[in-house]
C-alpha positions as protocol buffer text, in pm:
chain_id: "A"
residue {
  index: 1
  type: UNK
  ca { x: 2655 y: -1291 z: -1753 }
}
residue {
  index: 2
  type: UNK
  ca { x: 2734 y: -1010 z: -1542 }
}
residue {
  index: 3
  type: UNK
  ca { x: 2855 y: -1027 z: -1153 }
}
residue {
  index: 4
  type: UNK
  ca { x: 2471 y: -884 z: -1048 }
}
residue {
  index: 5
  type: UNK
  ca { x: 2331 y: -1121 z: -1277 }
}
residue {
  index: 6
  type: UNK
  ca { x: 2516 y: -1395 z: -1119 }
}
residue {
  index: 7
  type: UNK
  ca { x: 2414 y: -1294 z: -813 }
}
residue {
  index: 8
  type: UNK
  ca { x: 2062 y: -1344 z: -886 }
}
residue {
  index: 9
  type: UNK
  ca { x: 2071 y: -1624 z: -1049 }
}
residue {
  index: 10
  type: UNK
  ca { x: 2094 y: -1817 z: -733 }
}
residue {
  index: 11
  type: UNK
  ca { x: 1791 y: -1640 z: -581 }
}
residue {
  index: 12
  type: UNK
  ca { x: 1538 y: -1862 z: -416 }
}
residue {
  index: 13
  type: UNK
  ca { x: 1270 y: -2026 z: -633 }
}
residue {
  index: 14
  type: UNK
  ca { x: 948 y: -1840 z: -650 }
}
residue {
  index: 15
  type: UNK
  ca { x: 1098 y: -1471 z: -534 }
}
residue {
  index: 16
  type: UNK
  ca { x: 961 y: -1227 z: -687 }
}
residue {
  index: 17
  type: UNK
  ca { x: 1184 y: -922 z: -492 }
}
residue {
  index: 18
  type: UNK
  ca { x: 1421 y: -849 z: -210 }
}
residue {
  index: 19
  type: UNK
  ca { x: 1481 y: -544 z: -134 }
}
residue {
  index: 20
  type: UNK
  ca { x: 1826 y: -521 z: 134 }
}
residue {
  index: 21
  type: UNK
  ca { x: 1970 y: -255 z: 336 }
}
residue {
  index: 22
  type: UNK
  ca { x: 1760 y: -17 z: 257 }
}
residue {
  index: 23
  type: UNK
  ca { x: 1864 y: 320 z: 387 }
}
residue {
  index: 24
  type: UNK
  ca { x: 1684 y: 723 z: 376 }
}
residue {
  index: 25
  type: UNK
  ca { x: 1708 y: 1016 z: 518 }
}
residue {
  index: 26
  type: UNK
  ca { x: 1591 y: 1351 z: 506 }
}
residue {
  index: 27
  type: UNK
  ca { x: 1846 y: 1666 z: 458 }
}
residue {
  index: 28
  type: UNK
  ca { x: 1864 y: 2008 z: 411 }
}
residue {
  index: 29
  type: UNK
  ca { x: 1857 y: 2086 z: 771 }
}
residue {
  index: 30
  type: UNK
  ca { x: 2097 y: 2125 z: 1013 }
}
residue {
  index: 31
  type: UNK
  ca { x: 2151 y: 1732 z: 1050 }
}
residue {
  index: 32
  type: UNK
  ca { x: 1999 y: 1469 z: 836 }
}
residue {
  index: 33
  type: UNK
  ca { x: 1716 y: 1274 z: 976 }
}
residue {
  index: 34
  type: UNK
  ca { x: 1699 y: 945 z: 941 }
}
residue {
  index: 35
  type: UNK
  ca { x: 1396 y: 758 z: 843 }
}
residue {
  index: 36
  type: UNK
  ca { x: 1445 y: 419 z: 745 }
}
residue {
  index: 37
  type: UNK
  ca { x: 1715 y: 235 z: 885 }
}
residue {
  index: 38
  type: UNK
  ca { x: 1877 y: -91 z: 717 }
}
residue {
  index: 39
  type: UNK
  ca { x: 1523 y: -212 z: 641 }
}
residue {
  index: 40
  type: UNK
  ca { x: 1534 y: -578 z: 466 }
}
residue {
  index: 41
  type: UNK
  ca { x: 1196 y: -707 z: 280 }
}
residue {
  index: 42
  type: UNK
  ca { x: 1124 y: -985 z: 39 }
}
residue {
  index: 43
  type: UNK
  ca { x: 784 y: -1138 z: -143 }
}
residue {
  index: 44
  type: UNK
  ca { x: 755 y: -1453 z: -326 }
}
residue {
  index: 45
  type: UNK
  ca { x: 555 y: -1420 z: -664 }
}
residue {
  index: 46
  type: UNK
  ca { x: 162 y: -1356 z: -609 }
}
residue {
  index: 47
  type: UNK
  ca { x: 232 y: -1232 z: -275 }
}
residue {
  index: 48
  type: UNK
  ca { x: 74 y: -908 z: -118 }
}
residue {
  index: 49
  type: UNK
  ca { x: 359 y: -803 z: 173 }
}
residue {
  index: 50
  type: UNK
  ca { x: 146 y: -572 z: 442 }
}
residue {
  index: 51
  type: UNK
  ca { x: 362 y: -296 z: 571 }
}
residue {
  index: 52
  type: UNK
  ca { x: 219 y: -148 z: 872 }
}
residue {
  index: 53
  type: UNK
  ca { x: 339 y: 116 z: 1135 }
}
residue {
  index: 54
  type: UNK
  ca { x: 204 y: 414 z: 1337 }
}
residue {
  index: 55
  type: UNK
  ca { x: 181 y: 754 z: 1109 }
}
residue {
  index: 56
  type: UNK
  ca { x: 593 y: 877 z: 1075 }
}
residue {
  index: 57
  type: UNK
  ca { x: 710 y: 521 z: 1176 }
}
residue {
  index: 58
  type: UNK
  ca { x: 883 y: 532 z: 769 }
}
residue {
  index: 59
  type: UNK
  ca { x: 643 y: 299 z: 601 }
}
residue {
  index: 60
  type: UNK
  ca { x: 568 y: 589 z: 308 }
}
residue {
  index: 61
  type: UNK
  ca { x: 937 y: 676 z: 276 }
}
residue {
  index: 62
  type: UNK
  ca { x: 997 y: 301 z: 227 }
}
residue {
  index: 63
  type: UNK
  ca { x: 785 y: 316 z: -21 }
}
residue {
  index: 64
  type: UNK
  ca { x: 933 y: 587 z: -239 }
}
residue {
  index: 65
  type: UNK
  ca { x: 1236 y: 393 z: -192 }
}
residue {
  index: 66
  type: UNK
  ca { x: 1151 y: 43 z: -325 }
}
residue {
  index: 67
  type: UNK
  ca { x: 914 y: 285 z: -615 }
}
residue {
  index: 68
  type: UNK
  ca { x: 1214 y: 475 z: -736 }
}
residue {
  index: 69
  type: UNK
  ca { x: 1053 y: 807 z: -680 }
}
residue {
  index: 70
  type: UNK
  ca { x: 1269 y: 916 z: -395 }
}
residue {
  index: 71
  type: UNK
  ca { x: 1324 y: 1343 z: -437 }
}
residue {
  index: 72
  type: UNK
  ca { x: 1498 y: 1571 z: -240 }
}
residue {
  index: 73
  type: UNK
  ca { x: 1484 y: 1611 z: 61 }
}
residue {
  index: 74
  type: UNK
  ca { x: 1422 y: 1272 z: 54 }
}
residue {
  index: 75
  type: UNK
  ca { x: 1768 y: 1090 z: -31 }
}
residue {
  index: 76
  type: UNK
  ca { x: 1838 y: 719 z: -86 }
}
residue {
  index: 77
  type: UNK
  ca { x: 2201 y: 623 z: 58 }
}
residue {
  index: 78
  type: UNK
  ca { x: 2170 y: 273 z: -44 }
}
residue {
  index: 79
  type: UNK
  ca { x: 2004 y: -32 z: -58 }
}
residue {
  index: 80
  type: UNK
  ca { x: 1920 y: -313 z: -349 }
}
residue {
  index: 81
  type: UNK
  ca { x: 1611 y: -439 z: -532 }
}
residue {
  index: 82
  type: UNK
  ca { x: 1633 y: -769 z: -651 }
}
residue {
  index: 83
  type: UNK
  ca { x: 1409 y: -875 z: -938 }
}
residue {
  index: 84
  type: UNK
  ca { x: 1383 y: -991 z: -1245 }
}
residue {
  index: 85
  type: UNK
  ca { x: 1726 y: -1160 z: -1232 }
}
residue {
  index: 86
  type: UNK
  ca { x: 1856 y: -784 z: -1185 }
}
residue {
  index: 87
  type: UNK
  ca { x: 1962 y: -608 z: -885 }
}
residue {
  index: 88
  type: UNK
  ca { x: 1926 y: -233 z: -887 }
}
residue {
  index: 89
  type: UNK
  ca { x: 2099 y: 22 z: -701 }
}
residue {
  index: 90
  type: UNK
  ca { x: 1806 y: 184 z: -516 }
}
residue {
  index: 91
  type: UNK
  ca { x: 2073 y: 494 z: -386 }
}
residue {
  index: 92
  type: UNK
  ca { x: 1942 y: 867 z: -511 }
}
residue {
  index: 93
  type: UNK
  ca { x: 2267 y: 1050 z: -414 }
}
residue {
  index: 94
  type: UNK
  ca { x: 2369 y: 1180 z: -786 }
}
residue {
  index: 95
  type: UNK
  ca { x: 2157 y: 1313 z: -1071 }
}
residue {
  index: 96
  type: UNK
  ca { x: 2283 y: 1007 z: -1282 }
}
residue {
  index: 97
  type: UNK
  ca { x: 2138 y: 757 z: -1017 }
}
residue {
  index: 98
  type: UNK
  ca { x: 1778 y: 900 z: -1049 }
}
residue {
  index: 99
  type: UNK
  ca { x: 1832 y: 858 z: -1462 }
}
residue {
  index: 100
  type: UNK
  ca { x: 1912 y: 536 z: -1411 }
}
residue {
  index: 101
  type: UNK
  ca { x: 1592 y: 433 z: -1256 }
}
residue {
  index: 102
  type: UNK
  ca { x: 1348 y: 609 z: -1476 }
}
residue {
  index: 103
  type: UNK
  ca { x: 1310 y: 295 z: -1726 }
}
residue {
  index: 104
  type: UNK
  ca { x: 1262 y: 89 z: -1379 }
}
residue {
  index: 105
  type: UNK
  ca { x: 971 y: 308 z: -1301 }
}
residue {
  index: 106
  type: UNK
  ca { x: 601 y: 246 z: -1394 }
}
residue {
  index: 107
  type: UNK
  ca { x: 736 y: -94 z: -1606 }
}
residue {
  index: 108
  type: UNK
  ca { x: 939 y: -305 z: -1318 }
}
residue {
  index: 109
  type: UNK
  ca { x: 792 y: -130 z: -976 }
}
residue {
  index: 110
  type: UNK
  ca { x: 520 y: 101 z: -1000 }
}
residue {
  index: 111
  type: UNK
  ca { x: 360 y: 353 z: -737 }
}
residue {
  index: 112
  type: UNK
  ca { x: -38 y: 429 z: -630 }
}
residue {
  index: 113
  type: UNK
  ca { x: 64 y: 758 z: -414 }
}
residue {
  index: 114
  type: UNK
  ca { x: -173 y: 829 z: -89 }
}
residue {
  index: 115
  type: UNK
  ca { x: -456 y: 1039 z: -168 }
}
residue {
  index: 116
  type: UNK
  ca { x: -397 y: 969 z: -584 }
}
residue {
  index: 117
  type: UNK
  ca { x: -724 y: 1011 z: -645 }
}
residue {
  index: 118
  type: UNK
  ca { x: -704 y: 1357 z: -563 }
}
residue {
  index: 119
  type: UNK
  ca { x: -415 y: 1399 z: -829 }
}
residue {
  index: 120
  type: UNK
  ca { x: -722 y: 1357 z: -1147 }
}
residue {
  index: 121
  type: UNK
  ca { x: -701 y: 1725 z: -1330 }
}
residue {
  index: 122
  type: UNK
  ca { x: -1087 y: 1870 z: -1290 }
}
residue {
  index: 123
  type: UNK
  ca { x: -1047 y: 2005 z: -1649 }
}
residue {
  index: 124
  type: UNK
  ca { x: -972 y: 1714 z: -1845 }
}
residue {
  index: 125
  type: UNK
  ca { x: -1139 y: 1385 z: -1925 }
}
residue {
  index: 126
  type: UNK
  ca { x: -1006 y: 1038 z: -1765 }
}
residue {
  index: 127
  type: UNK
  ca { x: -902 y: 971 z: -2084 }
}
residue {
  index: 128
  type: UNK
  ca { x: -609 y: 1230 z: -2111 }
}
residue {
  index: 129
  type: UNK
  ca { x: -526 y: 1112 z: -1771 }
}
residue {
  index: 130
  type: UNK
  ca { x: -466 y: 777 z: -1951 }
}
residue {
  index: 131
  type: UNK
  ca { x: -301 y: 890 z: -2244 }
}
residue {
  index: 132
  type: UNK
  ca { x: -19 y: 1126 z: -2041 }
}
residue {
  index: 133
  type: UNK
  ca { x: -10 y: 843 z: -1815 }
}
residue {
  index: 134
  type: UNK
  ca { x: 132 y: 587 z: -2131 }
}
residue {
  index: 135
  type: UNK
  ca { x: 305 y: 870 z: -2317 }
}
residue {
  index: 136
  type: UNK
  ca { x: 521 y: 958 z: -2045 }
}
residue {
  index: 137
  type: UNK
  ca { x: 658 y: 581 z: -2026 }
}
residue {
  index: 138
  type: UNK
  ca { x: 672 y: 489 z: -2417 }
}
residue {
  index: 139
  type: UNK
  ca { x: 639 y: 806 z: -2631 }
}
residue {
  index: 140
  type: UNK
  ca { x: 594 y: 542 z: -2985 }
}
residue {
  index: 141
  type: UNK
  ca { x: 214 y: 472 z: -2786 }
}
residue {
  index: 142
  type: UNK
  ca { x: -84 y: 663 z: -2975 }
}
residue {
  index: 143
  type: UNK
  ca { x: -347 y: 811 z: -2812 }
}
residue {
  index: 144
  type: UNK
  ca { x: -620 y: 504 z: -3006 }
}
residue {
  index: 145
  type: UNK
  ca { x: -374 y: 260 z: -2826 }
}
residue {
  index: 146
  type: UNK
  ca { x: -337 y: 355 z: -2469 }
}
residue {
  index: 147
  type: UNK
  ca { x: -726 y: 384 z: -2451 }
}
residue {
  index: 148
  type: UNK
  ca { x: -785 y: 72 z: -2581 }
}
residue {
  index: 149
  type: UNK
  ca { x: -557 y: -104 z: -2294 }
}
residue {
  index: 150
  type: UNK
  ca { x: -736 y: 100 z: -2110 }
}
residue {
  index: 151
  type: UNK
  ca { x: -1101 y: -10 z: -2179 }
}
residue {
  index: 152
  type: UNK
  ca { x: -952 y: -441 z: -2193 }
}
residue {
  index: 153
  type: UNK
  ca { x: -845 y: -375 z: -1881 }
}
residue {
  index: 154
  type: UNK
  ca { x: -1140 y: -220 z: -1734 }
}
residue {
  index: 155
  type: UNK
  ca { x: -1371 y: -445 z: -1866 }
}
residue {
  index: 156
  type: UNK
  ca { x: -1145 y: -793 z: -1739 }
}
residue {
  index: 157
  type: UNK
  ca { x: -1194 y: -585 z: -1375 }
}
residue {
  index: 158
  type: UNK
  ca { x: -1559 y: -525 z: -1483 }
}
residue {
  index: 159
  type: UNK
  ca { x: -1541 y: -158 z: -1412 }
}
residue {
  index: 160
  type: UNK
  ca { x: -1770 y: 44 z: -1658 }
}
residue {
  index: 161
  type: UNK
  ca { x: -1540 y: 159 z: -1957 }
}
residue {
  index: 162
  type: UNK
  ca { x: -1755 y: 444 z: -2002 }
}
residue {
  index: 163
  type: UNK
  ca { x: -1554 y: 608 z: -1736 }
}
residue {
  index: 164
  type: UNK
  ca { x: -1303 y: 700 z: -1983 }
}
residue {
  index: 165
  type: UNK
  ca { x: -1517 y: 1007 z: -2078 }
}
residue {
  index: 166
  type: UNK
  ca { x: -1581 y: 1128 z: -1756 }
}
residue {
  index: 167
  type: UNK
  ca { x: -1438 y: 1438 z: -1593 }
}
residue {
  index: 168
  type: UNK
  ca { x: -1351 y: 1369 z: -1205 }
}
residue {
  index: 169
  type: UNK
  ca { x: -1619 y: 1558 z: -1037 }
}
residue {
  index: 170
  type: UNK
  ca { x: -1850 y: 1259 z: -1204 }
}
residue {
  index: 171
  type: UNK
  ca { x: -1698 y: 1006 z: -999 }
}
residue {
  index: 172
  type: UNK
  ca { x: -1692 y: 914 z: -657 }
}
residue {
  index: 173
  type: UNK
  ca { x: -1409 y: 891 z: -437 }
}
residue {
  index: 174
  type: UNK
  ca { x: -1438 y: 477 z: -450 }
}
residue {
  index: 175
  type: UNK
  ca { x: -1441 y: 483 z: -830 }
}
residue {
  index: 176
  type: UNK
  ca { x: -1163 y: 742 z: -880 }
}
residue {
  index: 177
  type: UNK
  ca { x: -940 y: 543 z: -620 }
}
residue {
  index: 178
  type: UNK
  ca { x: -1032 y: 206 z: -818 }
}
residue {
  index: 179
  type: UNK
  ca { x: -970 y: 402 z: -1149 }
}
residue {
  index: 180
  type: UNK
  ca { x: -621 y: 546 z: -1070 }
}
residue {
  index: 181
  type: UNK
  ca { x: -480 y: 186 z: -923 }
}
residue {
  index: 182
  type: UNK
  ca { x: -612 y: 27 z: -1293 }
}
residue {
  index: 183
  type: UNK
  ca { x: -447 y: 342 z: -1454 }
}
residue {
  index: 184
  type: UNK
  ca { x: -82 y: 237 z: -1236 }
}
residue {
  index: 185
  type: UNK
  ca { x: -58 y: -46 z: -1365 }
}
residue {
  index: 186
  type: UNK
  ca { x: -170 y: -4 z: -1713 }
}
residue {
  index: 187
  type: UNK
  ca { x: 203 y: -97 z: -1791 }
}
residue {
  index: 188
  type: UNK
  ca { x: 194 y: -465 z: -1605 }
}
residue {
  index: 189
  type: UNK
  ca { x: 451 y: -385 z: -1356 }
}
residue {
  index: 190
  type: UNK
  ca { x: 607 y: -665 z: -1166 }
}
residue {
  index: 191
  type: UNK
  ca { x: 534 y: -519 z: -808 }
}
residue {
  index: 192
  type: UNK
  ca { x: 267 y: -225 z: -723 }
}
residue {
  index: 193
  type: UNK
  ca { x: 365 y: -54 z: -413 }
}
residue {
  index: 194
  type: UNK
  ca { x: 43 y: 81 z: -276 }
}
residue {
  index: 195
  type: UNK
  ca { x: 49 y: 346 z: -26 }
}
residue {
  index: 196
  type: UNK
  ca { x: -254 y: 377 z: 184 }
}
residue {
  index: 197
  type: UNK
  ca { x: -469 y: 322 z: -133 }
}
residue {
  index: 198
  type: UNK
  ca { x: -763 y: 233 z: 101 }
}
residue {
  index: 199
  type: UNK
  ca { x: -722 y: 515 z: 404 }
}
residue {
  index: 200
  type: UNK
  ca { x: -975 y: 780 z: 257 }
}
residue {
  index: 201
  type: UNK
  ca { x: -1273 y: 545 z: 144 }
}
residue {
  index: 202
  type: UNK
  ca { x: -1580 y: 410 z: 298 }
}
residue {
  index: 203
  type: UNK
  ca { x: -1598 y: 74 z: 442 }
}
residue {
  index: 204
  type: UNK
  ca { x: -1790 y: -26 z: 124 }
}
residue {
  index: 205
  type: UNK
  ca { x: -1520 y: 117 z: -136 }
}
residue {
  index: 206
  type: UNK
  ca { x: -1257 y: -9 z: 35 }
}
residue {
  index: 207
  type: UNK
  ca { x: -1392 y: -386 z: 53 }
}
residue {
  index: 208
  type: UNK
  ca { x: -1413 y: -302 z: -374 }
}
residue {
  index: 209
  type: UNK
  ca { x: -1042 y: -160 z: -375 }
}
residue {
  index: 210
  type: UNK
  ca { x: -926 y: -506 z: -213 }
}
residue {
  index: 211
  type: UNK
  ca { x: -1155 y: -724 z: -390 }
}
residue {
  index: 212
  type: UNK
  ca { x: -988 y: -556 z: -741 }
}
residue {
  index: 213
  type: UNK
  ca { x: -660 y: -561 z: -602 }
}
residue {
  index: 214
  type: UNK
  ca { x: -673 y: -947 z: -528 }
}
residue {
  index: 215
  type: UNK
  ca { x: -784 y: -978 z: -865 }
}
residue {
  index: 216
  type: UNK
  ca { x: -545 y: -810 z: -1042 }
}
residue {
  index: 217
  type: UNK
  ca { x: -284 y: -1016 z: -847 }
}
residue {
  index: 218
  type: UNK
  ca { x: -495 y: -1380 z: -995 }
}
residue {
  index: 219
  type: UNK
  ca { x: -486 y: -1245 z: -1325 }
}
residue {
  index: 220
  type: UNK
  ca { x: -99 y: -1170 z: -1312 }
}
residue {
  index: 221
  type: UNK
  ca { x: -160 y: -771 z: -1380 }
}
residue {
  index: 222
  type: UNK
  ca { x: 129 y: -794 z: -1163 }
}
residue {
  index: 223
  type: UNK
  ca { x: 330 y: -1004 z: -961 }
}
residue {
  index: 224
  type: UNK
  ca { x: 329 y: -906 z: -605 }
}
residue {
  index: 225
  type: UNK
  ca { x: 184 y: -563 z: -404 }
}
residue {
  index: 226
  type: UNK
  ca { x: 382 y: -417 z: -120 }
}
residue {
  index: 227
  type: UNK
  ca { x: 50 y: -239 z: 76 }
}
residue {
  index: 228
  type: UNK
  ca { x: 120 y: 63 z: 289 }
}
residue {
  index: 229
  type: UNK
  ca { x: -112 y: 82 z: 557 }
}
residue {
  index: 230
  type: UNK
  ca { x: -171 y: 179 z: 941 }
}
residue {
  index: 231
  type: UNK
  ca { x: -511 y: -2 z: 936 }
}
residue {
  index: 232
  type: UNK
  ca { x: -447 y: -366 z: 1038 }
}
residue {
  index: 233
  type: UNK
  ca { x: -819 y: -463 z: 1001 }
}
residue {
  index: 234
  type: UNK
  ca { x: -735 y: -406 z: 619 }
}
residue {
  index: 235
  type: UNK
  ca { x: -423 y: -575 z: 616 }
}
residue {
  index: 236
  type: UNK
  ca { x: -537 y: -891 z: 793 }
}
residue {
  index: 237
  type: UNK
  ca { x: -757 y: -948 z: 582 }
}
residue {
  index: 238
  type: UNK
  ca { x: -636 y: -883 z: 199 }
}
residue {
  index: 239
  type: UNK
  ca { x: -240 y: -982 z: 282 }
}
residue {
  index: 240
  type: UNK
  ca { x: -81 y: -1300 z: 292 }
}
residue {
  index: 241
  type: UNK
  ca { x: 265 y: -1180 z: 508 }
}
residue {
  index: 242
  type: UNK
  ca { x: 306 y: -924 z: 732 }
}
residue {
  index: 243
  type: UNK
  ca { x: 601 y: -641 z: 801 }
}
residue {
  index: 244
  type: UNK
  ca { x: 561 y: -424 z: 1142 }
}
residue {
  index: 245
  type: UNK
  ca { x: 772 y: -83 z: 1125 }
}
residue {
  index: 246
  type: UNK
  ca { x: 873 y: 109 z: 1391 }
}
residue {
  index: 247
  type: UNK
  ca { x: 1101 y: 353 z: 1378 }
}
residue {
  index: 248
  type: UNK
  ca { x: 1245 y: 352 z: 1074 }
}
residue {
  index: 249
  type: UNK
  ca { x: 1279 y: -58 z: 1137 }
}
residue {
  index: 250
  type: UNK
  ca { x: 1129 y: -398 z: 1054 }
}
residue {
  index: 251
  type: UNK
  ca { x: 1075 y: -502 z: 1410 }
}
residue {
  index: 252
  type: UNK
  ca { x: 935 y: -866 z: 1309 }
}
residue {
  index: 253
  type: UNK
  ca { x: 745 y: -982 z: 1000 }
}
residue {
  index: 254
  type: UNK
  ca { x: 592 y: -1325 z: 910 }
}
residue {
  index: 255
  type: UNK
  ca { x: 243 y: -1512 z: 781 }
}
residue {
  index: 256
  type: UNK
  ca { x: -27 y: -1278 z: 826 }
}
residue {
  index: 257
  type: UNK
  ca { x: -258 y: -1527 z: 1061 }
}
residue {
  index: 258
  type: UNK
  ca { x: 64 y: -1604 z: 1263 }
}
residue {
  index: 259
  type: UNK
  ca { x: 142 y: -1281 z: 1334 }
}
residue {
  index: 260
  type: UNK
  ca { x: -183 y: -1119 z: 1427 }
}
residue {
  index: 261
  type: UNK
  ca { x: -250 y: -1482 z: 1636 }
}
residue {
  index: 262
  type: UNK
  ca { x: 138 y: -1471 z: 1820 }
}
residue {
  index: 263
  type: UNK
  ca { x: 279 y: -1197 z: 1774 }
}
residue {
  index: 264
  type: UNK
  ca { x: 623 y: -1205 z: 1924 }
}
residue {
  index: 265
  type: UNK
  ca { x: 760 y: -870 z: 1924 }
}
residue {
  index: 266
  type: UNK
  ca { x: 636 y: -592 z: 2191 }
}
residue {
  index: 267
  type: UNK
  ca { x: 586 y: -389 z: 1970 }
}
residue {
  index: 268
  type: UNK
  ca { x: 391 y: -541 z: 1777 }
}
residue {
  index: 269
  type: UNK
  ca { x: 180 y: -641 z: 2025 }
}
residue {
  index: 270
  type: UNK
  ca { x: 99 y: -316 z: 2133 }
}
residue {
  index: 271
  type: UNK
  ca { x: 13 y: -202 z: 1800 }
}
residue {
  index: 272
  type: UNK
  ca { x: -250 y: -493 z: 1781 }
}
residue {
  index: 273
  type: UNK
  ca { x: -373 y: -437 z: 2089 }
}
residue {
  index: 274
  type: UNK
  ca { x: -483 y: -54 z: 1964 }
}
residue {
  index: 275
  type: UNK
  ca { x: -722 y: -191 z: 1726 }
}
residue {
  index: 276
  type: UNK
  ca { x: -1110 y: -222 z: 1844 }
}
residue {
  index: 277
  type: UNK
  ca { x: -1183 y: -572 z: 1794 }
}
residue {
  index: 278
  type: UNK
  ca { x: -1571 y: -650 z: 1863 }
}
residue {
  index: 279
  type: UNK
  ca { x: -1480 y: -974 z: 1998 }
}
residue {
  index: 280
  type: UNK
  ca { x: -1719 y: -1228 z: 2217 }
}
residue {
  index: 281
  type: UNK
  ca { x: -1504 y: -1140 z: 2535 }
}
residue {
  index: 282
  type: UNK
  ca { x: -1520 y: -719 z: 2418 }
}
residue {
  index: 283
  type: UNK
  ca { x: -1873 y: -771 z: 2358 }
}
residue {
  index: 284
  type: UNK
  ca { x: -1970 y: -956 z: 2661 }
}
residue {
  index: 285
  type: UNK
  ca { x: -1734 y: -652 z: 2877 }
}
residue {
  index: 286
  type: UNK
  ca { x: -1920 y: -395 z: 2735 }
}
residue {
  index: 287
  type: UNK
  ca { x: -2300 y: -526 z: 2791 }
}
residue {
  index: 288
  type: UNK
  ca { x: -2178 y: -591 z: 3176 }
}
residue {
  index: 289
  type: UNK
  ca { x: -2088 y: -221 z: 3194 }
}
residue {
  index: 290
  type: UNK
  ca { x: -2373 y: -102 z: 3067 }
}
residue {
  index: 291
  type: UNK
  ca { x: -2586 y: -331 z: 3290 }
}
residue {
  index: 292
  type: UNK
  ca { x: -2385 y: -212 z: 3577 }
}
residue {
  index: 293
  type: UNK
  ca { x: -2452 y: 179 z: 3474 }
}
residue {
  index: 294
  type: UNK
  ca { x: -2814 y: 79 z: 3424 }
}
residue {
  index: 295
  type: UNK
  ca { x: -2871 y: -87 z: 3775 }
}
residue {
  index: 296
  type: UNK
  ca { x: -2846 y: 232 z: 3950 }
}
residue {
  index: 297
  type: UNK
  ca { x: -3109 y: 386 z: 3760 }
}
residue {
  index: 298
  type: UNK
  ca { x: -3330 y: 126 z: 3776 }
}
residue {
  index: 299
  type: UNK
  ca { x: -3297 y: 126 z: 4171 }
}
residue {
  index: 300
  type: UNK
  ca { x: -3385 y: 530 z: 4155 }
}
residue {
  index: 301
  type: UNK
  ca { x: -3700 y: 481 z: 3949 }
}
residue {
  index: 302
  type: UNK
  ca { x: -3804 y: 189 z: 4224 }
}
residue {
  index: 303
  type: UNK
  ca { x: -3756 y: 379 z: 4486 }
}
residue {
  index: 304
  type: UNK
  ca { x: -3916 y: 699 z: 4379 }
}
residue {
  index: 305
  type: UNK
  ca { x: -4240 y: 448 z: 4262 }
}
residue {
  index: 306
  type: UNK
  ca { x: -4248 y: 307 z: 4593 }
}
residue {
  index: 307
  type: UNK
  ca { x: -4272 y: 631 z: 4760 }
}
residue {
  index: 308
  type: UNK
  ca { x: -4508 y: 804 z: 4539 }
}
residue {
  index: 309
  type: UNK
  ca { x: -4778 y: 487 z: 4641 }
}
């Protein structure tokens, strides 16, 4: 057994990654910037990790990281994934480090891209989108095959498989969203990083995204989600642990309930504290404002009563 297999071995029970030390920046200026600093993350198996941060606070480029699609200008400098009793190399800084992590890609960690819905080719049917979409990670795959992975898997989500013949103008921007996260992880990948897979939906499509996404997690489509978001409505609701970025940091992370509850981290609790929550207290504020605005108006209207009798 090798030294990073050795190392793994002794990883706690029921980890399903850890990613360490992760480190990016963005050149070809006159000074790199930095955009994620040392960040540290883990997620037992089953597990959807929240990771959520103002827009710019890294949260994406972490994501590119941990999904092995890092590009220039975007470089990796280090940092580890840890899973599947292996522990990758995650830095981008040589054209033999970004070989290395093709066979990693789509099979072992595998990206849904903001706005992929938008990525579906007009001209072509879903089911090319499939078929390019297998091809490109196991060339031995026929056409026959891919679609018929394709239609199982639909119909275990309950999706309609006659979606396969559709071109993308046919479908709405719920169903192409829901469509393209089934199509990601057509391969089973052990951990789907999802980047803002819910932002551009309707309240409605997005309750469907998370309802299929907890579902593919129950029936072990894959092992854990890492989901990119800013809105912390979503995330309290569909993720069992929470990560708060800032910076280009983890500033604190923990249970989802326990966090949003007592959050411990100023941060944090200013980021909380942005969200509109139509609580009791919120509620009862706003109906003794707009008593208080009404009251004058209602004296006027008295008065000017009075005076006409």
């Amino acid at each position: 057994m090798s030294a990073e297999k050795q190392a793994s071995a002794g990883s706690t029970p029921g980890l399903l990654a850890r990613a360490e030390d992760v480190r990016c920046v963005y050149g070809g200026g006159e000074q790199d910037f930095t955009a994620v600093d040392g960040v540290t993350v883990e997620l037992a198996e089953g597990e959807i990790l929240g990771l959520a941060g103002e827009s710019g606070c890294g949260k994406t480029t972490l994501g590119n990281a941990l999904a092995m699609i890092a590009t220039p200008p975007l470089y990796v400098l280090s940092g580890t994934l840890e899973i599947d009793g292996e522990r990758i190399d995650l830095s981008t800084l040589t054209p033999a480090d970004v070989k290395r992590h093709r066979p990693h890609r789509g099979r072992t960690v595998s990206m849904l891209p903001q706005g992929a819905m938008n990525s579906i080719s007009p001209t072509l049917r879903i089911s090319s989108l499939v078929r390019d979409v297998m091809r490109a990670h196991d060339s031995s795959i026929s056409k026959d095959e891919a679609l018929d992975l394709a239609r199982d898997r639909l119909k275990m989500l309950e999706m309609p498989v006659r979606v396969l013949d559709s071109y993308a103008h046919q479908l709405s921007g719920g169903m192409k969203q829901r469509l393209i996260t089934v199509i990601s992880t057509l391969q089973n990948p052990r951990l789907l990083i999802a980047d803002e897979p819910t932002s551009a939906l309707d309240v409605s499509s997005q309750r469907m995204l998370v309802e299929m996404l907890l579902a593919m997690v129950e029936q072990r489509m894959m092992s854990g989600v890492v989901f990119v978001t800013h809105d912390l409505p979503v995330l309290s609701q569909v993720s069992d642990k929470l990560a708060i970025m800032n910076a280009g940091r983890i500033v604190e992370t923990g249970p989802t309930r326990q966090l949003v509850e007592d959050p411990q981290h100023d941060y944090t609790r200013t980021l909380l504290s942005s969200v509109l929550d139509p609580s009791h207290e919120t509620r009862q504020r706003g109906i003794a404002r707009r008593s208080a605005a009404a009251a004058p108006a209602a004296s006027a209207t008295t008065v000017k009563e009075v005076g006409g009798a």
